[in-house]
C-alpha positions in Angstrom: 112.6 78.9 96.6 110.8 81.8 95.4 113.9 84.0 94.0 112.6 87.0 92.2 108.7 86.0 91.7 106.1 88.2 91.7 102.9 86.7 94.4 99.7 88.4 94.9 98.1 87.6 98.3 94.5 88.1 98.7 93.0 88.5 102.4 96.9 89.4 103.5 96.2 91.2 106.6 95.1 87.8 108.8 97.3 86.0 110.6 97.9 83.1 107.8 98.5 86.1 105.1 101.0 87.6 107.4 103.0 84.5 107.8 102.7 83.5 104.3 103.7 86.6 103.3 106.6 87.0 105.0 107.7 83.4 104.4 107.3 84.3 100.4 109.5 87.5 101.2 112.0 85.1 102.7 112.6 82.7 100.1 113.2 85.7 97.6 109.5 87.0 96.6 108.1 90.1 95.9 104.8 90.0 97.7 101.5 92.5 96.4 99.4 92.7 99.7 95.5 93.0 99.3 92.6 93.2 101.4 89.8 95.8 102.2 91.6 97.2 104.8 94.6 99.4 104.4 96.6 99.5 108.3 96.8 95.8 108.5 98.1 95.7 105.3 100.8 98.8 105.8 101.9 96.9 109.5 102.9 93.5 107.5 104.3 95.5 104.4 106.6 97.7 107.3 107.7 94.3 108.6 108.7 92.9 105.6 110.4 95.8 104.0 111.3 96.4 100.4 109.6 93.4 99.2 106.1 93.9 100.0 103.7 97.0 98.3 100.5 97.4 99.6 96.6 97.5 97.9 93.6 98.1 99.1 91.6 95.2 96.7 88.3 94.0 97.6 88.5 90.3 96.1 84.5 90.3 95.6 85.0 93.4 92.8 85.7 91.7 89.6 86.7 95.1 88.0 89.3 96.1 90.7 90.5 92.6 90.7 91.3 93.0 87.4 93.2 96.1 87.2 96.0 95.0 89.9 96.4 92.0 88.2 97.1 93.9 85.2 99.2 96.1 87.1 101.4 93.0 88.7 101.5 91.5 85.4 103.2 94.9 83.9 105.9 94.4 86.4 107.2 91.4 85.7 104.6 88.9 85.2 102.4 87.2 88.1 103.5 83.9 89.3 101.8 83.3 92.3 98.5 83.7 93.0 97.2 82.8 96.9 93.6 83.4 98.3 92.6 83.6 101.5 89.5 85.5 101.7 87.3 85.1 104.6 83.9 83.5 103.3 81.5 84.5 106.7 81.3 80.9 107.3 78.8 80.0 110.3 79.5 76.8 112.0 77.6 75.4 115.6 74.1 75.1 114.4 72.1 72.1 113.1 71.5 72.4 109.2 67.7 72.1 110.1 67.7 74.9 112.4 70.0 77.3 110.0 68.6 80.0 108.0 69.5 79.6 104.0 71.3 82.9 103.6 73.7 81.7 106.7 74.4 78.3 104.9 75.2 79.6 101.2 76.8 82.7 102.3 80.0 80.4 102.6 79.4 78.4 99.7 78.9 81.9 97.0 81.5 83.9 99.0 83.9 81.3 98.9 83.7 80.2 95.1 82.6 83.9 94.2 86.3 85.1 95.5 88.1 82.2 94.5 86.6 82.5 90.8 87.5 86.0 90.6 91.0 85.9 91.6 92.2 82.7 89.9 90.4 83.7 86.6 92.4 86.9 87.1 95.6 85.5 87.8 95.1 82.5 85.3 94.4 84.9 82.4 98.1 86.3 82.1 100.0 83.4 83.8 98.3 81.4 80.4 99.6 83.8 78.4 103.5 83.3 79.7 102.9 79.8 80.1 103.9 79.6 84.0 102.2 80.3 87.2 100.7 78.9 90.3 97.1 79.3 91.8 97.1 78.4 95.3 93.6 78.7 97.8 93.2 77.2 101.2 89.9 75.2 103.3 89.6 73.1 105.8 88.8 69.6 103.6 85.5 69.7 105.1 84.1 68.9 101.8 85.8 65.9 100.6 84.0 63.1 101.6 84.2 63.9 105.6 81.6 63.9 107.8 81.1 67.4 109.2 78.5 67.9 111.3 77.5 71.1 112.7 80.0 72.8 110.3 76.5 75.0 108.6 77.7 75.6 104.9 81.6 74.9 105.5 81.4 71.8 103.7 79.3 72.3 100.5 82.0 75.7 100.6 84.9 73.7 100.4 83.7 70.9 98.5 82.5 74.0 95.6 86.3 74.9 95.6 87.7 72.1 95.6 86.1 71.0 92.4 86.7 74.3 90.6 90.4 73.8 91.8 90.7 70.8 90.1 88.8 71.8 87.0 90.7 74.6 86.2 94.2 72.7 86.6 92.6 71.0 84.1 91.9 73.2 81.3 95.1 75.6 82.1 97.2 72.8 83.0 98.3 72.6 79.1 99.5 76.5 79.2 102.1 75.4 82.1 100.1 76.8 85.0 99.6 74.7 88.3 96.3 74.6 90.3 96.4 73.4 93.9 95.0 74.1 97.7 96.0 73.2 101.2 93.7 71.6 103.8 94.3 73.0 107.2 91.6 72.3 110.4 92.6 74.5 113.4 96.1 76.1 113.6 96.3 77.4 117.1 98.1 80.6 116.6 95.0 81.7 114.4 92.2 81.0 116.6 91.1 83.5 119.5 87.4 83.4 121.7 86.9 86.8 119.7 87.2 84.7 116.5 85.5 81.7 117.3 82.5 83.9 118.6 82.2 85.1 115.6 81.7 81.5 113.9 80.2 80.0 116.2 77.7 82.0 118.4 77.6 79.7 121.0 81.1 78.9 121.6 82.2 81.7 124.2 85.2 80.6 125.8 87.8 82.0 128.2 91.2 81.3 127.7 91.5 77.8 129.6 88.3 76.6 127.6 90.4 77.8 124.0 93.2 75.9 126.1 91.1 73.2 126.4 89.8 73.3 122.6 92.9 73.0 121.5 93.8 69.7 123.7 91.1 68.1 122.5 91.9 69.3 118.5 95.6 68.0 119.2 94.0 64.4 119.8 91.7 64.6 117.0 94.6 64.3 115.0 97.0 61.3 113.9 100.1 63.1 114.8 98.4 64.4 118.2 99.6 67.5 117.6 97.9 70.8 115.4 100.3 72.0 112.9 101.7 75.0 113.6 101.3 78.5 112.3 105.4 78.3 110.4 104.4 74.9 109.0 101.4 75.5 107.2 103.3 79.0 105.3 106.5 77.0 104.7 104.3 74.1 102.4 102.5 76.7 100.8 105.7 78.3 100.0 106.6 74.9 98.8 103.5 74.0 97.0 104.2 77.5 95.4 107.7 76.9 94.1 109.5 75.1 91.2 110.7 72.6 93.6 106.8 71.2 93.6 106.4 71.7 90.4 105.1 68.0 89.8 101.8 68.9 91.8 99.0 70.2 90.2 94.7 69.5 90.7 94.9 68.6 94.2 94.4 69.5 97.6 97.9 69.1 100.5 96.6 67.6 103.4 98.3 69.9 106.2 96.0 69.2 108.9 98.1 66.9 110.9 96.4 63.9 109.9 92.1 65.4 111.0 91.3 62.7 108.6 93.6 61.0 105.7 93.8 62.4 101.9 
């Protein structure tokens, strides 16, 4: 599906980037790898093999943002842009018992990053008039209640908007904006990880068993989607084969709550 395109993948080294990156590879990509930290980055690009090269990029840096775009663009053209930046989101606590810096951080990291990458990408996809500018939440911020979620909500609901504004006014030049929902794939969550969200939450491995149960029900399909299913739609969404979708968010979370 993606023969031949050139797809820049910001936060790469997680376990989403990693499976997107190699399901890009497999339908026929050429995947750039960035994030702030080189190792992870060289592991996925050895797995992947002569498709994948390797940047250390800190998505926050307008300036260095900038300059591998423009070095991806010399090669070919970008036509697929994907961010998946960690925002420091901090989830568990009461919004009236949450310091301010803890609720925004989300909300300024998340559009900050998503702002900076897009604009980069958008800039010389306008100019061949193709592209696509994929980003990823949970759909916390569109009109479902999420308590104790701290500033996940106002985060996504910030990108969301710009998502759809932007596939507005670039929409003309032949470049797609869109995101994908997801709410809990298994393979990506660990007690170490969900510590780290959520103070409170420390759980052994038949409490993260138990999580997960409960997630499963949660759902409409009773079951989480899995790790393989949320890289193959955004390979999908991020070929010509969706080329009809633009300004709007894929619900991939297995039904959490409807579109």
């Amino acid at each position: 599906m993606l023969q031949d395109k050139n797809a820049i993948i910001y936060g790469a080294g997680g376990m989403i980037g990693s499976a997107v990156a190699e399901e890009f590879a497999r339908q026929g990509a050429r995947v750039f790898l960035t994030g702030r930290t080189r190792e992870p980055l060289d592991a996925l690009a050895k797995t992947i093999g002569d498709r994948a090269e390797v940047a250390v990029v800190d998505a926050f840096d307008e300036a260095a943002v900038d300059a591998h775009a423009a070095e991806v663009a010399a090669r070919g053209g970008i036509d697929v842009s994907l961010n998946l930046v960690p925002r420091g989101d901090v989830q568990g606590t009461p919004l009236i018992g949450m310091s301010v810096d803890d609720l925004l951080r989300p909300v300024e990291n998340g559009l900050r990053t998503t702002f900076i990458t897009a604009r980069a990408a958008a800039r010389h996809m306008t100019a061949r008039k193709r592209g696509v500018i994929l980003t990823l939440d949970s759909g916390s911020g569109s009109g479902v209640n999420s308590p104790m979620m701290g500033g996940t909500g106002p985060a996504d609901a910030a990108i969301d908007t710009f998502v759809r504004n932007l596939a507005y006014e670039i929409g003309a030049d032949g470049v797609r904006v869109l995101g994908i929902w997801v709410a809990g794939i298994p393979e990506t969550f660990t007690p170490e990880k969900l510590a780290a969200v959520n103070a409170d939450m420390a759980l052994d491995q038949a409490g993260l068993d138990g999580l997960l149960a409960g997630m499963a029900q949660m759902r409409m399909l009773k079951r989480s989607p899995r790790l393989a299913e949320v890289a193959s739609t955004i390979a999908f969404l991020a070929s010509d084969h969706a080329a009809g979708i633009t300004a709007s968010f894929v619900n991939v979370t297995g039904g959490m709550f409807p579109s």
